[in-house]
DRENVOVO-546545 format. One line per 2 residues: number of its first residue (from 1); their letters; for each residue x, y, z of C-alpha. Coordinates in Angstrom, 3 decimals, padded with zeros to 6 digits. Each point is the difference from the previous one (the first is absolute). Example, Ala and Ser with C-alpha at 12.3 -4.5 7.8 and 13.67 -1.06 7.14 Angstrom:
BEGIN
1) AS) 012.300 -004.500 007.800 | 001.370 003.440 -000.660
This chain:
BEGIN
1) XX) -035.949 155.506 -085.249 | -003.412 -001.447 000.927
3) XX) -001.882 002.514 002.257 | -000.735 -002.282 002.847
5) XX) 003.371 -000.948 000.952 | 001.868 002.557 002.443
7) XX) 002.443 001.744 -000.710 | 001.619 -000.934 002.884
9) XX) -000.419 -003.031 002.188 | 002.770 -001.979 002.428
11) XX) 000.030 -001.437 003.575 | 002.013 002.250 002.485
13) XX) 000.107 -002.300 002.799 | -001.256 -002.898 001.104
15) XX) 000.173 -002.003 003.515 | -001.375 -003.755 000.657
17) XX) -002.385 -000.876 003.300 | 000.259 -003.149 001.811
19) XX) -002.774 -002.331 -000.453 | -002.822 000.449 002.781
21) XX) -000.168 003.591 001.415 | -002.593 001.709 -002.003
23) XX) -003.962 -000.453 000.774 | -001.810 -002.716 -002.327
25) XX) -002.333 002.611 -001.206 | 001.321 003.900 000.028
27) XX) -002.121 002.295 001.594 | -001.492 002.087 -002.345
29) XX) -000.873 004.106 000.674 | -003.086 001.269 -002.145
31) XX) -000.647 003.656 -000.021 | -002.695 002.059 -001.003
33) XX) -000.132 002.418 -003.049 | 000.207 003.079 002.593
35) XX) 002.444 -001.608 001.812 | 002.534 -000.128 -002.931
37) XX) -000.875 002.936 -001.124 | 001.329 001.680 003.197
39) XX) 003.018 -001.975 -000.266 | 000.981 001.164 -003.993
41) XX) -000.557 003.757 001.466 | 002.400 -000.537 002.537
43) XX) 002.132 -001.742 -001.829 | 000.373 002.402 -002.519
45) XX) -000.236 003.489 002.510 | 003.558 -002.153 001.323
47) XX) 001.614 -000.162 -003.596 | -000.948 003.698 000.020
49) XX) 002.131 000.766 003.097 | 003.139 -001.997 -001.262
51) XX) -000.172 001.894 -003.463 | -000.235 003.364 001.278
53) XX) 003.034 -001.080 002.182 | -001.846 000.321 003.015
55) XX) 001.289 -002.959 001.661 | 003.475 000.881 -000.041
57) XX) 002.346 001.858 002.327 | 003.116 -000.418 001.079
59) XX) 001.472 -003.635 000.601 | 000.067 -000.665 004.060
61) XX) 001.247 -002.919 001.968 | -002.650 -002.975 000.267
63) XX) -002.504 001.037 003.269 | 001.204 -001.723 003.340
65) XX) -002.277 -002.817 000.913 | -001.970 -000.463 003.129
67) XX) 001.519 -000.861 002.848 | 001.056 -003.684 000.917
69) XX) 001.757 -001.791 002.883 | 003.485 001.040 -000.717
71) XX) 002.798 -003.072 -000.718 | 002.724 -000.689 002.105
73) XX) 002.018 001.339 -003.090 | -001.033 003.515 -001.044
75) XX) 001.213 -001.117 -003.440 | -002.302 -003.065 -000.316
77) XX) -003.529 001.660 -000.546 | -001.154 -003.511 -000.865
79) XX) 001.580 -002.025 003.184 | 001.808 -001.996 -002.630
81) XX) 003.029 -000.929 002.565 | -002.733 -002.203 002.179
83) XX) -001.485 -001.804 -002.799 | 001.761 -003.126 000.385
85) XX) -001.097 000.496 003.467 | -003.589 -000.582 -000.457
87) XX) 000.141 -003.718 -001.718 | -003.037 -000.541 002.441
89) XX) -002.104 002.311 -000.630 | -003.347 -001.369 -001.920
91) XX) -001.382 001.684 -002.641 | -002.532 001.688 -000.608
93) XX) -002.112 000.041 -003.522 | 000.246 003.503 -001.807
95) XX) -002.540 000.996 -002.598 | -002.897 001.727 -001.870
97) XX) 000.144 003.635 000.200 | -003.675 001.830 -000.514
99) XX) -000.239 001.999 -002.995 | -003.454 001.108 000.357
101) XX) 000.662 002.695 002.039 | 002.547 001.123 -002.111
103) XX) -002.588 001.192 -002.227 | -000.890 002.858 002.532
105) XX) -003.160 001.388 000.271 | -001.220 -002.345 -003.017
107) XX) 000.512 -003.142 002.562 | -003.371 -000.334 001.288
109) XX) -002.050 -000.822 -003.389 | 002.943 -002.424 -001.256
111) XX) -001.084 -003.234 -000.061 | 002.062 -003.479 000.097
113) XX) -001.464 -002.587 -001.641 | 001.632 -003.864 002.016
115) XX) -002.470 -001.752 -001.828 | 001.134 -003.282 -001.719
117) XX) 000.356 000.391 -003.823 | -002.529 -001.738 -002.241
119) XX) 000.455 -003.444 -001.671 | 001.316 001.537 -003.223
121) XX) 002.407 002.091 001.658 | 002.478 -002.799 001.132
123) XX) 002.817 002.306 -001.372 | -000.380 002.297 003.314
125) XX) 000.709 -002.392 002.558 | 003.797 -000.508 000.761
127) XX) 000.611 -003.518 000.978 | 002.576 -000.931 002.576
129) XX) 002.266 -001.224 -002.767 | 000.057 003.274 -001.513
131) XX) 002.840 002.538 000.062 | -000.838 003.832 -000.591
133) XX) 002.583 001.795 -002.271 | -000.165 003.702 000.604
135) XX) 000.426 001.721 -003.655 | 001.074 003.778 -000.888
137) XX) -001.003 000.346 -003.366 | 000.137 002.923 -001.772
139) XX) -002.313 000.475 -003.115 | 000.456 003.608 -001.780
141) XX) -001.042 002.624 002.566 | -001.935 -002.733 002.400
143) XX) 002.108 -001.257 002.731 | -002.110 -003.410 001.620
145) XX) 001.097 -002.687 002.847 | -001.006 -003.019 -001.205
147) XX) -000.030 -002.731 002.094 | -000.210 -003.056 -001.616
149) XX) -000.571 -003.867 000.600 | 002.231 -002.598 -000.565
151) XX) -000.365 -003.477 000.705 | 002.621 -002.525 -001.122
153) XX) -002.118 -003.004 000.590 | -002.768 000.900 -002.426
155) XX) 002.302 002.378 -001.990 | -002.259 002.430 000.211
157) XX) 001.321 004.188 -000.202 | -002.321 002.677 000.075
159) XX) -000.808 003.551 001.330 | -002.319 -000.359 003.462
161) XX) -000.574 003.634 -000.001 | 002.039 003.096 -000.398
163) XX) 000.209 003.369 001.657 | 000.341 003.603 -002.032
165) XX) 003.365 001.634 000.965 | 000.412 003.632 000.012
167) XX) 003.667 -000.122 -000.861 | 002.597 -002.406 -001.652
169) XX) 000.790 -002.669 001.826 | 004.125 -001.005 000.700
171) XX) -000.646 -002.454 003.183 | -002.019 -002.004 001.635
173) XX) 000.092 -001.970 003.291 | -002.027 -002.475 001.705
175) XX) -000.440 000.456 004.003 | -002.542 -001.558 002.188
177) XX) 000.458 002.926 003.011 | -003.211 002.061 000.955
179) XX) 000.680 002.695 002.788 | -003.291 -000.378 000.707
181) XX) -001.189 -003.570 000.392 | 001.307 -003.024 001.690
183) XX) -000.728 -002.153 -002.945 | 001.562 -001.336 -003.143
185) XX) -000.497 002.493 -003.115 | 000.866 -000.189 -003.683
187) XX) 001.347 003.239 -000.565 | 002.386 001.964 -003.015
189) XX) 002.022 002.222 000.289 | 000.639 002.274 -003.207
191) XX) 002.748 002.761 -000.910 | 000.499 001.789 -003.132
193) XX) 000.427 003.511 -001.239 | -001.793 001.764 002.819
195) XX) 002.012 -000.222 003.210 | -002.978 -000.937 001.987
197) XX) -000.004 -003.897 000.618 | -003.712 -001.440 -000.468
199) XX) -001.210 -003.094 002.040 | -002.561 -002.042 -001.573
201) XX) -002.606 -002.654 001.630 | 000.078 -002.684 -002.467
203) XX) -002.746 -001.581 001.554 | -002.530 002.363 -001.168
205) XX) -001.111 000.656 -003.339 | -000.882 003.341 -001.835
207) XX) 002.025 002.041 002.385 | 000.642 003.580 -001.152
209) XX) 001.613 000.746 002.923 | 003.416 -001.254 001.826
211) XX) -000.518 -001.423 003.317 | 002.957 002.253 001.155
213) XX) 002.801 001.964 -001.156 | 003.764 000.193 000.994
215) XX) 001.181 003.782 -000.224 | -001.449 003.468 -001.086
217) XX) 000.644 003.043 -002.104 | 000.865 003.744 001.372
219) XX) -003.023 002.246 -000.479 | 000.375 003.280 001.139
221) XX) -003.677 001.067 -000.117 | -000.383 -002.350 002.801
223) XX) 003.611 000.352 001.215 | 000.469 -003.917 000.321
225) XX) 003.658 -000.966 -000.528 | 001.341 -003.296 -001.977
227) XX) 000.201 -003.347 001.703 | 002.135 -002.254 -002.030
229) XX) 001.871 -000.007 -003.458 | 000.527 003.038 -002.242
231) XX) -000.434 -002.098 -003.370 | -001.087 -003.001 -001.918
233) XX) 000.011 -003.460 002.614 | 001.943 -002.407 -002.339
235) XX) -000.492 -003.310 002.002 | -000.678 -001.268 003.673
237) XX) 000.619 -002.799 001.963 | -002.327 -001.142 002.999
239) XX) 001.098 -001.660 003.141 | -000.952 -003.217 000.479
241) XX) 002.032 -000.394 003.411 | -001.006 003.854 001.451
243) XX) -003.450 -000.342 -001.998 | -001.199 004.214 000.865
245) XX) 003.218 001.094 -001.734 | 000.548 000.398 -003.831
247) XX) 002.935 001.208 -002.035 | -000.420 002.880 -002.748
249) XX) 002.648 000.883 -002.789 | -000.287 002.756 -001.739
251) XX) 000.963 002.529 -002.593 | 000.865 002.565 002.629
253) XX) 003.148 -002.393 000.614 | -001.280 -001.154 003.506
255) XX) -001.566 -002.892 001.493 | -002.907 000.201 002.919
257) XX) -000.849 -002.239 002.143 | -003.677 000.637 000.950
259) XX) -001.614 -001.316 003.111 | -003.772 -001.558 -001.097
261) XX) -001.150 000.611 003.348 | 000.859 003.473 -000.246
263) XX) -000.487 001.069 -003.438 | 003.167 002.137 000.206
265) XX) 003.700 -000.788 -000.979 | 002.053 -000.767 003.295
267) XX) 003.181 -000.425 -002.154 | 002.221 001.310 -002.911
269) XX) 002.570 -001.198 -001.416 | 001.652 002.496 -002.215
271) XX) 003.727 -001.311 -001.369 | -001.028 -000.033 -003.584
273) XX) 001.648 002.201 -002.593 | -003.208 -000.856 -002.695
275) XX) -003.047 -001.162 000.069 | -000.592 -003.760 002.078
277) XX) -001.780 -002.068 -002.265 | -000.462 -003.266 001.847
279) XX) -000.330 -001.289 003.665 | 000.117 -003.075 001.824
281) XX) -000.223 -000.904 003.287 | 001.468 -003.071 001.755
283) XX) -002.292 -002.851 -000.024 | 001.605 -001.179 003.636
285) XX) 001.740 003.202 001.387 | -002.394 002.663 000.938
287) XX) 001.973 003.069 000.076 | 002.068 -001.340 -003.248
289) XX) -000.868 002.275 -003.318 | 001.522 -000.210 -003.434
291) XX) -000.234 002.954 -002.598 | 001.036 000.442 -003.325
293) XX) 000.565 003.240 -001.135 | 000.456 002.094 -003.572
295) XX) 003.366 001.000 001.168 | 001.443 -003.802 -000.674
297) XX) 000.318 -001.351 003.444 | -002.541 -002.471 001.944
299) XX) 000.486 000.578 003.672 | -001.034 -001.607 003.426
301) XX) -001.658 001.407 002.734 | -000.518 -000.563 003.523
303) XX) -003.048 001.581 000.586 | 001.271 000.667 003.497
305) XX) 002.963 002.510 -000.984 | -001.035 001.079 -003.185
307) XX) 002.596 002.303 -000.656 | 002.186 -003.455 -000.094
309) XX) 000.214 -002.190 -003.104 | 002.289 -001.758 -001.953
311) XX) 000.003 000.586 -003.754 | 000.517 -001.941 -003.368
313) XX) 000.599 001.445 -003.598 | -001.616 -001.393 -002.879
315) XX) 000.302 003.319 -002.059 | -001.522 001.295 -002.041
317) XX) -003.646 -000.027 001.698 | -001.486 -002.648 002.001
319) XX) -003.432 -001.475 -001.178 | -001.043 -002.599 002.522
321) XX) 001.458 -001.559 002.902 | -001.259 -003.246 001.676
323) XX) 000.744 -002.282 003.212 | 001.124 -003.781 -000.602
325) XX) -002.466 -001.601 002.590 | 001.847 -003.512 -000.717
327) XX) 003.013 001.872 001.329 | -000.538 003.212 001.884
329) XX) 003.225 001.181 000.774 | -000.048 001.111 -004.326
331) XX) -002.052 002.074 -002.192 | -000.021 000.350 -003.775
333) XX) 000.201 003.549 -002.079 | -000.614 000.927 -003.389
335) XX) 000.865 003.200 -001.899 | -001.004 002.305 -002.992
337) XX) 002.606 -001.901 -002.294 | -001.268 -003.685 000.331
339) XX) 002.498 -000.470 002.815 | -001.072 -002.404 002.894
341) XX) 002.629 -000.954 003.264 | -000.533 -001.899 002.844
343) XX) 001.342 001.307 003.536 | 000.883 -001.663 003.273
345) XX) -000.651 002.478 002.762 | 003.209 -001.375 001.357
347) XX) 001.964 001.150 -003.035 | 001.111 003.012 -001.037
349) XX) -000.417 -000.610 -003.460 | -003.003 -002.179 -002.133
351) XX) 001.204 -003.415 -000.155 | -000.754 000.089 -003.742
353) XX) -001.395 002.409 -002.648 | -001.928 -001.066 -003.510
355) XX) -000.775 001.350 -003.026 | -003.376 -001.298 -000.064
357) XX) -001.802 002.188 -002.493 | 000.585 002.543 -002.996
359) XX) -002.113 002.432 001.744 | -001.360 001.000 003.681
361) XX) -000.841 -002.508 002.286 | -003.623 000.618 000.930
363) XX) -000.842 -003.535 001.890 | 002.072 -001.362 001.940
365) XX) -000.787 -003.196 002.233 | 001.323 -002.397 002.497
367) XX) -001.996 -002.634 000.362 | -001.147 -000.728 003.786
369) XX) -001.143 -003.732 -000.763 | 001.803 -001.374 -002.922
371) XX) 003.553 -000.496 001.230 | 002.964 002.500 -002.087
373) XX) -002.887 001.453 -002.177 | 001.124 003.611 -001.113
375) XX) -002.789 001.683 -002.725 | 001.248 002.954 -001.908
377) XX) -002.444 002.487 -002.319 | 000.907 002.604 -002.188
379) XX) -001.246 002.798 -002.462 | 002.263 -002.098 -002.493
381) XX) -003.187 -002.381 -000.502 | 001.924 -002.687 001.699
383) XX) -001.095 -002.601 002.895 | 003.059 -002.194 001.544
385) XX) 000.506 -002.212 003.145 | 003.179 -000.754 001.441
387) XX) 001.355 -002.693 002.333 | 002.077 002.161 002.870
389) XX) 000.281 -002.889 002.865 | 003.499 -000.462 -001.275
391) XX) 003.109 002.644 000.148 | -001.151 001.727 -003.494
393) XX) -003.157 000.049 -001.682 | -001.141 -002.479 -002.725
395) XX) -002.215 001.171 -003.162 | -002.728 -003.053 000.358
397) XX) -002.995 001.573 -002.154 | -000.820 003.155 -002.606
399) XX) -003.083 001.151 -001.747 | -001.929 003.196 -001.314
401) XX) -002.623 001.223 002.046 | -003.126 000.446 -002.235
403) XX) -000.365 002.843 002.342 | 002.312 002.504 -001.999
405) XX) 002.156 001.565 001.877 | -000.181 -000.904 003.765
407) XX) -000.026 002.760 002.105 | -000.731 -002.459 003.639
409) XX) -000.701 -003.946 000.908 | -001.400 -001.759 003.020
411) XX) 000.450 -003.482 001.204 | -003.038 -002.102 000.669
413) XX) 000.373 -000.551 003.772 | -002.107 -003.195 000.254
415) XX) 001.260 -001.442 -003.874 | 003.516 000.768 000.179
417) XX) 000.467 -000.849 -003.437 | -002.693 002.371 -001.334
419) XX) 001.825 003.723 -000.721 | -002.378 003.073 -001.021
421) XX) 001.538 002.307 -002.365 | -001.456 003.607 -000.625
423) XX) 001.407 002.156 -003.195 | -000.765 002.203 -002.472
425) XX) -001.723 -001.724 -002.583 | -003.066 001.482 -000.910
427) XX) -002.036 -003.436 -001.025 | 001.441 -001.789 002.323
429) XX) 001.529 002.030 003.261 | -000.028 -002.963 002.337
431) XX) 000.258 -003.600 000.109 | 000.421 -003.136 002.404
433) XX) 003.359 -001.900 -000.844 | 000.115 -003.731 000.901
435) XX) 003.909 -000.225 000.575 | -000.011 -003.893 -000.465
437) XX) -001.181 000.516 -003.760 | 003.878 000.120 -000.297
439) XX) 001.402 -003.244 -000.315 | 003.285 001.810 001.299
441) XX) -001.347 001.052 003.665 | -001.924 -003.675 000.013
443) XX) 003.194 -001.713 -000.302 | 001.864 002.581 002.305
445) XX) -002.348 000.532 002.359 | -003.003 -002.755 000.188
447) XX) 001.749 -002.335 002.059 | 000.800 002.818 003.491
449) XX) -002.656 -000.755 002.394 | -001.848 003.344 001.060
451) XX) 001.154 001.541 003.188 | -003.377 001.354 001.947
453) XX) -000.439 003.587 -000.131 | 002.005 001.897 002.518
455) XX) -002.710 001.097 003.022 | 000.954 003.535 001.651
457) XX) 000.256 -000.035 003.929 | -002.840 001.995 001.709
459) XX) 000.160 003.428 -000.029 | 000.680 000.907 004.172
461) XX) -001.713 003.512 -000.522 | -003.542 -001.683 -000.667
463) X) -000.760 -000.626 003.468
């Protein structure tokens, strides 16, 4: 084997960001030589402490939060029941947080460089036709976010810039909520083997810091207890109705709901049996959540009474789970055994169940523009689409993913016909997938008009 290629390298996760939310030209944080040199000492006096075990003490429930005006239901932390109340209520723009002073005493010698980029450096400015694609990649022992550029128009799909990672990566989330400024932000939201959830600023460049973190380890040298999960965060869903709450699944077989504004889980949801590997939340109903879990059943939530949820089996384990915007009374699941079904939340049982792939289904998509669209992925090498507006499924296109085997897939939310697919193979661990290439999906699918993306009703809280 040639020395220079890894020995490993695959994409872990992978989420797409709607054309025109991140700055033109990033931000950019230069520090001194002194400066990082403080920061690699106390970086490594902290991987000290968690090797000598010094961290660690016995689990405790997640820390209360701070008081806030209490709900006319002592069960709805979040006011969920008055949502549809609040129709009314303008909204106001969330965004940027600071990461600056993040850095701690280091903050007052970093300097930001907003300067325009040169002629030559055309690369670095992200046009409003542009959509981000936010990248875990995984290269031998280096774990990176790369966020990259893609541009259907000019066909153009590259990395912007990338940030080091100081764990692997199993999730990532795009949200736009800053607790602490009133306007829009570009922020990521990461989770991976470490249970503490790291929030990025994507609009600055060369950060090695996150602009804020969701949860906390035990130390008993400093007899702080845990706030939030107990093991790896396997995926997360953000809110785009109640935009300061996000969902958390983890390995610790519970879900958290964590208010932004807080920093502090309000919720948990903990009627697992195994580990929850994927989350959704309702793309209309606020207080609506759907998990799928290791124990074989996808369940749905209301966020209000969280002890209450109905339940469907798609045993063995459940890989992804996903709303059907088009039709949001139904979701799609997918399991460990190539297994996909489709569920009315009106039925006790899926209204049909597929054997869509030899192996686990890693991607699994319902289109929110092209009309019927269902995208399945799997570790079997395999990329199909399938035509569910009608009672059962129809097989419309198959190919194999240059990608190897593919471990996670986004849809392009501005070129619905543009799929990103993120595997294992070690020349060639992601690539862009034009879905019309397929004579197939042309003929089955090139003639449904678009429907407009579906727009989330303002979020009451942000007053």
């Amino acid at each position: 084997m040639d020395e220079t290629t890894p020995t490993v390298s695959l994409i872990s996760c992978m989420h797409f960001v709607r054309r025109g939310v991140a700055k033109a030209v990033p931000e950019k944080i230069e520090l001194t030589e002194k400066e990082l040199e403080k920061i690699i000492k106390q970086t490594a006096d902290d991987l000290r402490i968690t090797e000598a075990g010094e961290d660690q003490s016995d689990d405790e429930d997640e820390a209360a939060a701070a008081p806030r005006d209490p709900p006319a239901d002592p069960n709805d932390e979040f006011n969920f029941e008055k949502y549809d109340e609040e129709d009314d209520v303008n909204p106001v723009g969330i965004g940027t947080v600071a990461t600056v002073p993040n850095l701690g005493d280091l903050s007052e010698n970093v300097q930001i460089n907003t300067e325009g980029p040169d002629s030559d450096e055309e690369d670095d400015i992200i046009k409003p036709t542009d959509n981000l694609l936010l990248v875990g990649h995984v290269e031998s022992d280096a774990s990176i976010l790369e966020v990259y550029i893609y541009n259907k128009e000019e066909d153009s799909f590259y990395v912007h810039h990338d940030i080091i990672l100081p764990w692997f990566p199993l999730c990532v989330e795009w949200l736009s909520h800053d607790p602490t400024d009133p306007n829009p932000g570009n922020l990521c939201a990461l989770g991976g083997m470490d249970p503490v959830i790291q929030v990025w600023d994507l609009d600055i460049e060369n950060c090695l810091e996150p602009a804020f973190k969701l949860g906390k380890k035990p130390n008993k040298k400093k007899k702080t207890k845990r706030v939030g999960h107990k093991d790896a965060v396997l995926d997360m869903s953000w809110n785009r109705n109640f935009t300061h709450v996000l969902a958390s699944g983890s390995a610790d077989n519970t879900v958290l709901l964590w208010d932004l504004d807080q920093g502090t889980p309000h919720t948990k949801i903990k009627c697992f049996e195994d580990k929850v590997q994927s989350v959704s939340f309702h793309p209309f109903e606020a207080q609506t959540l759907l998990s799928g879990a290791c124990d074989g059943s996808a369940r749905v939530s209301d966020c209000r009474s969280p002890d209450a949820h109905r339940a469907w089996s798609l045993a063995p384990e459940i890989e992804r789970v996903t709303w059907n915007v088009q039709n949001p009374f139904c979701f799609a699941m997918s399991n460990n055994t190539g297994k996909v079904a489709y569920v009315d939340c009106r039925q006790d049982s899926p209204l049909w169940t597929l054997d869509a792939h030899e192996k686990e289904v890693t991607g699994l998509i319902l289109s929110e523009s092209v009309p019927g669209l269902m995208v399945t992925l799997s570790t079997d090498q395999k990329m199909k689409t399938w035509d569910i507006s009608g009672a059962a499924p129809v097989a419309v296109s198959e190919r194999v993913v240059r990608a190897g085997a593919a471990l996670c897939g986004a849809a392009c939310p501005d070129a619905p016909h543009s799929v990103a697919v993120g595997g294992d193979n070690k020349q060639n661990y992601i690539e862009m997938v034009d879905l019309n290439i397929s004579e197939q999906y042309t003929e089955r699918f090139g003639s449904r008009p678009l429907l407009k993306p579906a727009v989330p009703a303002p979020d009451p809280m942000e007053t």
